[in-house]
C-alpha positions as CSV (number, residue, x, y, z in Angstrom):
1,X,0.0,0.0,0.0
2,X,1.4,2.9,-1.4
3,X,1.1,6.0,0.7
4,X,3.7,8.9,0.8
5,X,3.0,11.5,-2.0
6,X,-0.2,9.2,-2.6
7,X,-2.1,10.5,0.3
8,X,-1.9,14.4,-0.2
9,X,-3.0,13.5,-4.1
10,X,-5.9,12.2,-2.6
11,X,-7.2,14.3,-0.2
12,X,-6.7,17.4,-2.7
13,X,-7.9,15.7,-5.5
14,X,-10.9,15.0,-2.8
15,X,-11.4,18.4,-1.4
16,X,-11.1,19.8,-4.6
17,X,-13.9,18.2,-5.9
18,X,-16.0,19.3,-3.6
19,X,-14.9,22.6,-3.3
20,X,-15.6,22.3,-7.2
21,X,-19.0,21.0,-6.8
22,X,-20.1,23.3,-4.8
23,X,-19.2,26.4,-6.5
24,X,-20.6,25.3,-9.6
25,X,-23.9,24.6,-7.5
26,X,-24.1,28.2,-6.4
27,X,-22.6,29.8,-9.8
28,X,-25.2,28.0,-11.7
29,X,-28.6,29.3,-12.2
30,X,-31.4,28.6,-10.0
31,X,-33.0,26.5,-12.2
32,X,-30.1,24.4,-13.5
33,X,-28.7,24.0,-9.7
34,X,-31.7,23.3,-8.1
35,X,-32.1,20.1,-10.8
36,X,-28.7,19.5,-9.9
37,X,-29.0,19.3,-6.2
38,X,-32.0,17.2,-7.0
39,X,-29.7,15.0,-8.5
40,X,-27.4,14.8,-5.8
41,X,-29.7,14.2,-3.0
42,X,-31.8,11.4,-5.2
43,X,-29.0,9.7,-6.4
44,X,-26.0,10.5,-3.1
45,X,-25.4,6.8,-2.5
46,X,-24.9,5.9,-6.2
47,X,-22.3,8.6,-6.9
48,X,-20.5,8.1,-3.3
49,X,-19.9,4.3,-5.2
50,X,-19.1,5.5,-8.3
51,X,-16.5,7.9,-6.4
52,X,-15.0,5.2,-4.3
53,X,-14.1,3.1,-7.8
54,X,-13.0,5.8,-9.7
55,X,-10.5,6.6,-7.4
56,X,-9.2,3.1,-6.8
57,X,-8.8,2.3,-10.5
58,X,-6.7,5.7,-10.7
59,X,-4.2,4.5,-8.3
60,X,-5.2,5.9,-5.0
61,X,-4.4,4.7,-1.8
62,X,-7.2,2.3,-0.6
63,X,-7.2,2.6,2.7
64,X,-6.8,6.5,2.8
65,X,-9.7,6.4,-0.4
66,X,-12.2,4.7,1.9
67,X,-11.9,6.9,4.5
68,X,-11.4,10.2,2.7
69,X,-14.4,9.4,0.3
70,X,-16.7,8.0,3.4
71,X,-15.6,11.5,5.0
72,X,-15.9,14.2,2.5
73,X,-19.4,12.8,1.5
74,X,-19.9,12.8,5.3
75,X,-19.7,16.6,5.0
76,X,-21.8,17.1,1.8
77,X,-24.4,14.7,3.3
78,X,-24.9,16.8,6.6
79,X,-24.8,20.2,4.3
80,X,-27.7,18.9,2.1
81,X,-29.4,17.0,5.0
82,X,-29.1,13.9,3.7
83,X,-26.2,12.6,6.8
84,X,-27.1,12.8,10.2
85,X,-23.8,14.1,12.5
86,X,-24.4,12.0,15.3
87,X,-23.7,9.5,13.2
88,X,-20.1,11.1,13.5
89,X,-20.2,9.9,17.3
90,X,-19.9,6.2,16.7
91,X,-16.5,6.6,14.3
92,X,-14.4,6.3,17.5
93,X,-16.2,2.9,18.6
94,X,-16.2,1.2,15.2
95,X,-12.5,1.8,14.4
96,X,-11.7,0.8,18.1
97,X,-13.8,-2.4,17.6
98,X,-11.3,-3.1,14.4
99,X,-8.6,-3.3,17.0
100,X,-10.8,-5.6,19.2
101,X,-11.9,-8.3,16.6
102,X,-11.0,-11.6,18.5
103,X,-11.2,-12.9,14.7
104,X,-8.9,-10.6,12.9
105,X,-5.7,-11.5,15.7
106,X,-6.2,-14.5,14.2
107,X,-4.2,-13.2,10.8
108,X,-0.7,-12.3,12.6
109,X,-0.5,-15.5,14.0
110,X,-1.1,-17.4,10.8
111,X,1.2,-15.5,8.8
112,X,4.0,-15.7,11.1
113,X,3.7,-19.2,11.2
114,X,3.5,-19.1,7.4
115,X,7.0,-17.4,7.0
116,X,8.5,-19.5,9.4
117,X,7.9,-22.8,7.8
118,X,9.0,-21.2,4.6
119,X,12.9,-21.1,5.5
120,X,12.6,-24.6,7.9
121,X,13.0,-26.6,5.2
122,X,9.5,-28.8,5.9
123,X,8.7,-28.1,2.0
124,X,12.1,-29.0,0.6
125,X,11.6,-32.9,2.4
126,X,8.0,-32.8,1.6
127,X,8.5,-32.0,-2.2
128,X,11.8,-34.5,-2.3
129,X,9.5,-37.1,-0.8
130,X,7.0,-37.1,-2.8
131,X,8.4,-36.4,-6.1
132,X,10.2,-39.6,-5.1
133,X,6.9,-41.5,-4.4
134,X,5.0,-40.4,-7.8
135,X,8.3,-39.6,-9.8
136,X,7.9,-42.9,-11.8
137,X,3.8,-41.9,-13.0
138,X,3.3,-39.5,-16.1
139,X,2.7,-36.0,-14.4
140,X,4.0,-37.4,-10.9
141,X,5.9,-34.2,-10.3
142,X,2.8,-32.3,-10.7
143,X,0.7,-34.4,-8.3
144,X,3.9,-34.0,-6.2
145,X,3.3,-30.1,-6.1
146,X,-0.4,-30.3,-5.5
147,X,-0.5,-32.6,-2.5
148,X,2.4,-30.5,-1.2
149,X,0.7,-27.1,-2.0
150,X,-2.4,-28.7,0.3
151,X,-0.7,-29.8,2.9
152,X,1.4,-26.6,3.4
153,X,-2.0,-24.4,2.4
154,X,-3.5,-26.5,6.0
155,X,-0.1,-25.5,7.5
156,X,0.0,-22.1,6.7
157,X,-2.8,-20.4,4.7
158,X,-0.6,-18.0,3.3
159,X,-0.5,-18.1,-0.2
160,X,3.6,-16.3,-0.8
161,X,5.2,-18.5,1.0
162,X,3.5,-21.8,-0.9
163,X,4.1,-20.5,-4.0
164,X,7.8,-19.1,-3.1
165,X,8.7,-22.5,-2.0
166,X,7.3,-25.1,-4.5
167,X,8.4,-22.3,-6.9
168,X,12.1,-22.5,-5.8
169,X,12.4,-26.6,-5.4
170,X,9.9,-27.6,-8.0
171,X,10.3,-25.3,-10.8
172,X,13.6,-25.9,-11.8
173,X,13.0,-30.3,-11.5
174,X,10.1,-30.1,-13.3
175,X,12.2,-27.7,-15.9
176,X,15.0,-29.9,-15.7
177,X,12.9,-33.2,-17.0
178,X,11.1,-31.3,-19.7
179,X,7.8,-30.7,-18.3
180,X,5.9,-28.1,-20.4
181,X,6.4,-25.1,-18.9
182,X,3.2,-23.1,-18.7
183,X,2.0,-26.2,-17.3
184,X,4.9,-26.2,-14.3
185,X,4.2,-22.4,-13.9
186,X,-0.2,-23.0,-13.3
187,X,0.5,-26.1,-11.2
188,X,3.2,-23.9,-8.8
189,X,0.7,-21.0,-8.9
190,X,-2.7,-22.9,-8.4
191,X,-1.5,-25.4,-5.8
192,X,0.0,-22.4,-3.9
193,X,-3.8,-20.2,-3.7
194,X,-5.2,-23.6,-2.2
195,X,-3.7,-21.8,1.2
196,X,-7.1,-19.4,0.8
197,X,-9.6,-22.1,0.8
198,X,-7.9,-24.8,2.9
199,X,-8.6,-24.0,6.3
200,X,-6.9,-22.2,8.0
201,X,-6.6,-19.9,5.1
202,X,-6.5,-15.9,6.0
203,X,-9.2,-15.3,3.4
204,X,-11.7,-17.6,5.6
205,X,-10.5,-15.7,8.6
206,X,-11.8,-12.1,6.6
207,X,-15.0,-13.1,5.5
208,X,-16.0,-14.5,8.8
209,X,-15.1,-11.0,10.3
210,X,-17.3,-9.6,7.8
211,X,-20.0,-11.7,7.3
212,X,-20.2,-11.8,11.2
213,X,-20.5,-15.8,11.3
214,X,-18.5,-18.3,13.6
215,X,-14.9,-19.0,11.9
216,X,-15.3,-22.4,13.0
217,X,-18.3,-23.1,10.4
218,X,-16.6,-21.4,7.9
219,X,-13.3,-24.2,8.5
220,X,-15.4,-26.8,8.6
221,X,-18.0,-26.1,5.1
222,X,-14.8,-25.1,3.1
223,X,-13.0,-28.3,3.4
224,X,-14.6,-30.2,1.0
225,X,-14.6,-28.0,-1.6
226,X,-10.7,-27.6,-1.0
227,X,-10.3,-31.0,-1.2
228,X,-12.2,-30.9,-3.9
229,X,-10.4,-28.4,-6.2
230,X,-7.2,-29.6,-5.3
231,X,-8.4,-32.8,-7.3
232,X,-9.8,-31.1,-10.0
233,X,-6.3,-29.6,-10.1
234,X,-5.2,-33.2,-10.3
235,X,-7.5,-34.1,-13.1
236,X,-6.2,-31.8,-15.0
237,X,-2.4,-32.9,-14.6
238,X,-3.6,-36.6,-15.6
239,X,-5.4,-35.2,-18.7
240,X,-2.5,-33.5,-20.0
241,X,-0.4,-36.2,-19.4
242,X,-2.7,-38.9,-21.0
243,X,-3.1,-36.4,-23.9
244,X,0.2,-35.3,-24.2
245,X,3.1,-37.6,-22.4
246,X,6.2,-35.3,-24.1
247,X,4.6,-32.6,-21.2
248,X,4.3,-34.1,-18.1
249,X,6.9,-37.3,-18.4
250,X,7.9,-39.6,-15.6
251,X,11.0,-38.9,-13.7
252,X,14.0,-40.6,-15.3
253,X,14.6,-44.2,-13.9
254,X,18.5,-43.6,-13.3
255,X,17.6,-40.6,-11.1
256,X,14.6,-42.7,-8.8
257,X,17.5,-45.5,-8.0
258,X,19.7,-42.5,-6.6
259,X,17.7,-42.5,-2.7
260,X,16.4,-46.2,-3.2
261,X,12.6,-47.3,-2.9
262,X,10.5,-49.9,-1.3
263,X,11.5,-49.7,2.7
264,X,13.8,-47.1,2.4
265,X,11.3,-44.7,0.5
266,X,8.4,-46.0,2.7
267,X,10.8,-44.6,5.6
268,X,11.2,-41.6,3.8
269,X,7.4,-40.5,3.1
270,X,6.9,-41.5,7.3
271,X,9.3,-39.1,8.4
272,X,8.5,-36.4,6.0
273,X,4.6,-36.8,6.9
274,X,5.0,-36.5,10.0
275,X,5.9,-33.1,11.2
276,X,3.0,-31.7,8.6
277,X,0.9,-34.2,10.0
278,X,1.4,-33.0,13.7
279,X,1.4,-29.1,13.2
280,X,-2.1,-29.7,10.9
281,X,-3.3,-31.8,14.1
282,X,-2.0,-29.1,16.6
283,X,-3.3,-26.0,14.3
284,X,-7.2,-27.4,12.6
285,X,-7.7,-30.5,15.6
286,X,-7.7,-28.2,18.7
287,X,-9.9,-25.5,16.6
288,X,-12.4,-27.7,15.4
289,X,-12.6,-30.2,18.4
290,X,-13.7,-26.6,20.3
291,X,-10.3,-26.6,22.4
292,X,-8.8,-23.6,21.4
293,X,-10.1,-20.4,19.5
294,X,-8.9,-19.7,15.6
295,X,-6.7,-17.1,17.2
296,X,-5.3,-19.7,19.7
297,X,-4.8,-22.4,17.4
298,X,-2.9,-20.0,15.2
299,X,-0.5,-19.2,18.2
300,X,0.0,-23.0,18.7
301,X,0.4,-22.8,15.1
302,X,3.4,-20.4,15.4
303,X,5.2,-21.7,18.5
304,X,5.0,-25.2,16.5
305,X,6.4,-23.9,13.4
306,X,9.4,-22.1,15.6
307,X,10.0,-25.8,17.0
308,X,10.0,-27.3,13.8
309,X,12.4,-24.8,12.6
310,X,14.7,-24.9,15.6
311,X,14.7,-28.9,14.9
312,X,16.2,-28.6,11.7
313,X,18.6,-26.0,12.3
314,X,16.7,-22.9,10.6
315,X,16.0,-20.9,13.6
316,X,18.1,-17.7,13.6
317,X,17.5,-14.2,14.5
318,X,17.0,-12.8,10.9
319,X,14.8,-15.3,10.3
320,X,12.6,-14.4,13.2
321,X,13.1,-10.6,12.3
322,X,12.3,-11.0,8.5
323,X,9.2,-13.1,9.8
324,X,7.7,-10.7,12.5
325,X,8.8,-7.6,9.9
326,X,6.4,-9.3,6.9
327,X,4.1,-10.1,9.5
328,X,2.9,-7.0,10.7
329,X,3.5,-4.9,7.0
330,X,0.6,-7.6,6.0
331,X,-1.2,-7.1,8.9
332,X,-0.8,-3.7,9.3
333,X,-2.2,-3.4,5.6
334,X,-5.0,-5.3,6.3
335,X,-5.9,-3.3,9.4
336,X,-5.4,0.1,7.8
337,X,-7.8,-1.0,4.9
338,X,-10.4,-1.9,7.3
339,X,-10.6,1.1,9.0
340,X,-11.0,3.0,6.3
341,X,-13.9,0.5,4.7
342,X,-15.4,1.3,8.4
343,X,-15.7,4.9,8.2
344,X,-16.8,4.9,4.6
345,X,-19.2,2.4,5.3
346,X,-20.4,4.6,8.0
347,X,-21.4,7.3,5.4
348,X,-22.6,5.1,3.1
349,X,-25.6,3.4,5.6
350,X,-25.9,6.6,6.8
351,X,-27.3,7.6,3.6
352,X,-29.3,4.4,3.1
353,X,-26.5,3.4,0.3
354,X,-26.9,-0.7,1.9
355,X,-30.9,-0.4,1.1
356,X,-30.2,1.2,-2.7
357,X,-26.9,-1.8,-2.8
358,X,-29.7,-4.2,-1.4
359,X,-32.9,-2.9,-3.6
360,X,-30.4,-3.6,-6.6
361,X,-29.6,-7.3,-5.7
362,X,-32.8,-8.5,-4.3
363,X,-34.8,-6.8,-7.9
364,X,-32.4,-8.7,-10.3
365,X,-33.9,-11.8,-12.3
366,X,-33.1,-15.1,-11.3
367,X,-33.9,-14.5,-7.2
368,X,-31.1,-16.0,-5.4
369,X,-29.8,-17.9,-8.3
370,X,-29.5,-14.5,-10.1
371,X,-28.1,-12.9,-7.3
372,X,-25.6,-15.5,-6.8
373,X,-24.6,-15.3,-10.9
374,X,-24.1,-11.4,-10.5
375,X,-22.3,-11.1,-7.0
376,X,-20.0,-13.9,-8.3
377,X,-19.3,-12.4,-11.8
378,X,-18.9,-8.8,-9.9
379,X,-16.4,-10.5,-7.5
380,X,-14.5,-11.8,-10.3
381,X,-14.1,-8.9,-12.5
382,X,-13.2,-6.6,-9.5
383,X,-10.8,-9.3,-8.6
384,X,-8.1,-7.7,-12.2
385,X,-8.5,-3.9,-10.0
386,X,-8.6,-4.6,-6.7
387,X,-6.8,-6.7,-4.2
388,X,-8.8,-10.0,-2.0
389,X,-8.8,-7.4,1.6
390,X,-10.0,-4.8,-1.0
391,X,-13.0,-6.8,-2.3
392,X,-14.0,-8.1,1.3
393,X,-13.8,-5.3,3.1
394,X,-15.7,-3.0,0.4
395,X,-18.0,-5.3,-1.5
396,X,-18.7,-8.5,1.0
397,X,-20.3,-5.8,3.8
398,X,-23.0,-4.6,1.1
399,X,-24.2,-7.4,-0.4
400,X,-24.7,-9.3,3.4
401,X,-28.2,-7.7,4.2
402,X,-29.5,-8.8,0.5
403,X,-28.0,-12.1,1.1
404,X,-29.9,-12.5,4.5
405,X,-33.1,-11.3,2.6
406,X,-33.3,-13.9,-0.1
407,X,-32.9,-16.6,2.6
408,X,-29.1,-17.7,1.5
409,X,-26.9,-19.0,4.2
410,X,-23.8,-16.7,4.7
411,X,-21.5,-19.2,5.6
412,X,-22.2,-20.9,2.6
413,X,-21.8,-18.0,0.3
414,X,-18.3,-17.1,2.4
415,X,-16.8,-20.7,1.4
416,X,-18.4,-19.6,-2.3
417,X,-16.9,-16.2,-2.1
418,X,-13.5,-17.7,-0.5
419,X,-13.1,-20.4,-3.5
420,X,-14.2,-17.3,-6.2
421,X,-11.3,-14.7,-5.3
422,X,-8.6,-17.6,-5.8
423,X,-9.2,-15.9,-9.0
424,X,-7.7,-13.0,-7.9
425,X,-4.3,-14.5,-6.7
426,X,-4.6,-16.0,-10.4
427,X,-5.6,-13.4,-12.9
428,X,-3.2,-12.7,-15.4
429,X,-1.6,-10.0,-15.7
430,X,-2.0,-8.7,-12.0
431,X,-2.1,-11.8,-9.8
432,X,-0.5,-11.8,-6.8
433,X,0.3,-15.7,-6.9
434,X,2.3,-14.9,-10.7
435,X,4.0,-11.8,-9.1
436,X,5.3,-14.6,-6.5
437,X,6.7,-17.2,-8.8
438,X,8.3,-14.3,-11.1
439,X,9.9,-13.1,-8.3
440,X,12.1,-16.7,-8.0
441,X,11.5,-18.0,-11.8
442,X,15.0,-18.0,-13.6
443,X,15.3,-14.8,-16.0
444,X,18.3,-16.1,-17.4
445,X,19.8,-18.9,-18.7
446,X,21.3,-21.6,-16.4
447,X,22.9,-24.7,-17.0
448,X,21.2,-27.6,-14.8
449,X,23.7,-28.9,-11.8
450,X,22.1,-32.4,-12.4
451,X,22.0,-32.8,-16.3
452,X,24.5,-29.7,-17.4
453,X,22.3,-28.5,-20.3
454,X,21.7,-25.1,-20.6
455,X,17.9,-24.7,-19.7
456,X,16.2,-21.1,-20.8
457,X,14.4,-18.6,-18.7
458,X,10.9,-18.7,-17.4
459,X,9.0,-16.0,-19.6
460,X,6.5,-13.9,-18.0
461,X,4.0,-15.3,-21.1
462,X,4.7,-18.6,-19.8
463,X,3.8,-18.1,-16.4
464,X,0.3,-16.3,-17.5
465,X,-0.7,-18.7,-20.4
466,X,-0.6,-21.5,-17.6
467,X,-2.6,-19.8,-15.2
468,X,-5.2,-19.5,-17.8
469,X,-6.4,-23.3,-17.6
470,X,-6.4,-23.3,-13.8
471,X,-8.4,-20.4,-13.5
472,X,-11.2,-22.2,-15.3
473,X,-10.9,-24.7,-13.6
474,X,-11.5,-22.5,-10.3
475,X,-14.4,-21.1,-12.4
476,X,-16.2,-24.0,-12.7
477,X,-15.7,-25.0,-8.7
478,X,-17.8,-21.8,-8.4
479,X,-20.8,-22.8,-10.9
480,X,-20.3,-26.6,-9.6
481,X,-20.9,-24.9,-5.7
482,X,-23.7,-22.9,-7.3
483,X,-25.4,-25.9,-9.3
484,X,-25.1,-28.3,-6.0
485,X,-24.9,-26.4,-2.9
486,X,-24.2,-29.5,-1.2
487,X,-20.5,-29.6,-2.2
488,X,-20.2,-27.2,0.6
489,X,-20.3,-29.1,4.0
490,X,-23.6,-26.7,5.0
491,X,-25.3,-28.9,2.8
492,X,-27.7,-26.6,1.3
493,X,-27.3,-22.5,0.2
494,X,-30.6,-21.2,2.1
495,X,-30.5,-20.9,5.4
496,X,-33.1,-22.9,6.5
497,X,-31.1,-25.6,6.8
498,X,-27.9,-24.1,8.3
499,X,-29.1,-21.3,11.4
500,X,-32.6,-21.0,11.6
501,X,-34.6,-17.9,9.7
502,X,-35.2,-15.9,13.1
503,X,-30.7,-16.4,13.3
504,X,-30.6,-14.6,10.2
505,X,-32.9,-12.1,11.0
506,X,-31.1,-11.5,13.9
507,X,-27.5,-10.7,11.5
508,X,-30.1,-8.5,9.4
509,X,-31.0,-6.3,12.9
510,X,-27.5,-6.8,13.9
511,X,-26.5,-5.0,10.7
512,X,-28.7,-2.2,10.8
513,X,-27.9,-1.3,14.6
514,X,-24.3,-1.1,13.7
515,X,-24.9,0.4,10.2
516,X,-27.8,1.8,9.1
517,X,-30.7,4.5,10.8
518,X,-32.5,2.0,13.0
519,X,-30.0,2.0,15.6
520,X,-29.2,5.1,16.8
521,X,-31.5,7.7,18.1
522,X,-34.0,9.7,16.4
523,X,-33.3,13.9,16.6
524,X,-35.8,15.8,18.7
């Protein structure tokens, strides 16, 4: 998040505006302002969202955005009546409450833990293992990476350390044995986003702040269709290799003799499996068996990942400064961003923008099918602009209430959500999981330590054009969820069969007390 010379742009830019505006509005003649400011007061919420995008496709600061848009229109809102000040007085409790979520501490923890096990070295033996064990099938290195890229995504859920360390270890094997490349680059880059969906991804963590439902449900409905993308991931390795063996070929039988198989390998995959094994138990087991919180699992997560890294001989003080540095710059950016959502928001229900947002969604054709369709094509197309703490912390909030009022259960449409913004880590040309594998991809040639032929660079093409298939793929997860809500472990989308109707009433009030008119206190 960029922010010096950013932030004064903005706020001018802001201010300037409105100074603007309102000049114009007196300069003008009475009739021609007075259709104008007709205009305005009709249509404020509209144009306070059509502001708010504007601005963050130009480049703007997002967290600073949020809150100067949900501030300036603050201003115009009380000067045209349309904004209520005493709104103004619950700005200091909401952005305090940001700093209170018991859900939100869960994020530190988890992606502390995630940069630890990055440099201990679990992924190298996982990925050595395991390429080992399905080196001798066609595409074996590729079912290699995805079975790592899960178990590390139920390790970690943070998506740049997957992808950094399949991309460092695997890239250049698979390179080395002739695997097509786009086809190395999308299995690297896919397998790594599983961290959002596998619990306990960050991106679950988010949505259940937002959507106000238990963390816990949202673990537990997501895991199948994890599981269940990671296979489709899977299916597509075996296609290509079926279809076409010169791009996913078996590991060479002169290099699987090297380490030895049968007992020795069996031995192998034990000890390997085994520290994974025990953080995932110590991390997902004590959560979902109710003994610890998400944000106390995620600290047992941490202070296992620090053991595991002490046991092999990683543990050093840069590495524990480099981790608790990245740690709170991703935190930090994910806290600043939600304040500023909170006192836009503010604004925005202040001036009935969640019933215009939720008159639009609950009028479109289709019912909740339709809705569903639209939110999910919205999220996706947002998902090239913005980043995934960007689209929950603007878009998720608005389309709640709508949800709640065509009777769709909203842990079922967070695990929906959670599997549609994968897309965003994917999308060429701004995806965060492609900015990661560049970032340790070879740009120039190298001869190969093993075989001593020259092997050429990773192109930036290369890495995009493989994305492209998994993408689909993560497409057609969402319509599948959509199509047969009982992929999701809820078992159905409405909520009649998840929390009862008056439960989701109750979000709907508990929304409009902490958004909207209804809760605070009519003027005398």
């Amino acid at each position: 998040m960029r922010v010096t010379g950013r932030l004064p742009a903005t706020l001018t830019c802001a201010c300037a505006l409105m100074f603007l505006s309102q000049m114009a509005l007196a300069a003008a003649p009475d009739a021609v302002g007075g259709q104008a400011l007709a205009f305005l007061t009709a249509n404020m919420a509209p144009i306070m969202f059509v502001s708010l995008v504007g601005l963050l496709i130009l480049g703007y600061p997002v967290a600073f955005t949020l809150a100067g848009v949900g501030l300036i229109f603050a201003v115009i809102g009380i000067a045209l009546g349309l904004f209520r000040p005493d709104f103004l007085h619950a700005l200091p409790e909401r952005v305090i409450g940001v700093m209170n979520s018991e859900i939100l501490l869960a994020i530190p923890f988890f992606t502390f833990m995630g940069m630890i096990l990055e440099r201990s070295g679990l992924a190298e033996d996982l990925l050595d293992t395991m390429g080992q064990l399905f080196g001798p099938l066609r595409g074996g290195l590729g079912y290699a990476v995805i079975f790592v890229g899960a178990l590390l995504a139920a390790m970690t859920g943070v998506v740049a350390a997957s992808v950094i360390s399949m991309g460092l270890i695997s890239l250049p094997i698979m390179m080395r044995y002739g695997y097509d490349r786009p086809l190395a680059a999308g299995v690297i880059a896919a397998s790594g986003t599983l961290a959002q969906v596998i619990p306990p991804g960050i991106v679950l963590i988010v949505l259940a702040d937002q959507l106000t439902v238990s963390v816990i449900d949202i673990f537990a409905a997501a895991l199948r269709p994890a599981l269940l993308l990671a296979a489709l991931y899977a299916l597509y390795v075996f296609g290509v290799a079926m279809l076409r063996p010169e791009a996913a070929p078996a590991v060479p039988s002169a290099l699987r003799g090297r380490k030895g198989y049968g007992a020795d390998l069996a031995r192998r995959v034990v000890i390997a499996m085994l520290p994974p094994l025990a953080l995932i138990l110590l991390v997902l087991g004590s959560i979902f068996l109710g003994i610890a919180t998400p944000s106390e699992g995620g600290a047992m997560g941490a202070g296992g990942a620090l053991i595991l890294a002490f046991a092999k001989g990683r543990l050093s003080s840069d590495l524990l400064r480099q981790a608790t540095l990245r740690s709170a710059r991703l935190t930090s950016f994910a806290i600043f961003i939600l304040i500023g959502s909170r006192v836009f928001s503010l604004t925005f229900f202040g001036v009935n923008g969640h019933k215009w947002v939720e008159g639009l969604l609950i009028e479109l054709p289709g019912g909740a099918t339709g809705f569903l369709f639209f939110v999910n094509a919205l999220v996706f197309v947002l998902a090239f602009f913005l980043e995934f703490f960007e689209i929950a912390f603007i878009l998720v909030p608005l389309i709640a209430s709508a949800a709640v009022k065509l009777g769709i259960d909203l842990v079922w449409l967070a695990v929906l959500i959670g599997v549609n913004v994968q897309t965003s880590f994917m999308h060429p040309p701004f995806g965060y999981s492609l900015f990661y594998l560049r970032s340790v991809a070879p740009e120039q040639p190298y001869r190969d330590r093993v075989t001593g032929k020259m092997i050429a660079p990773l192109t930036t093409g290369e890495i995009y054009w493989g994305a492209v298939p998994f993408v689909i793929l993560q497409l057609v997860m969402v319509i599948a969820i959509i199509a047969m809500p009982g992929l999701v472990g809820r078992g159905d989308r409405m909520a009649a069969t998840a929390p009862p109707a008056q439960s989701q009433q109750e979000r709907l009030d508990s929304l409009d007390r902490e958004f909207g008119p209804a809760g605070l206190p009519e003027p005398r």
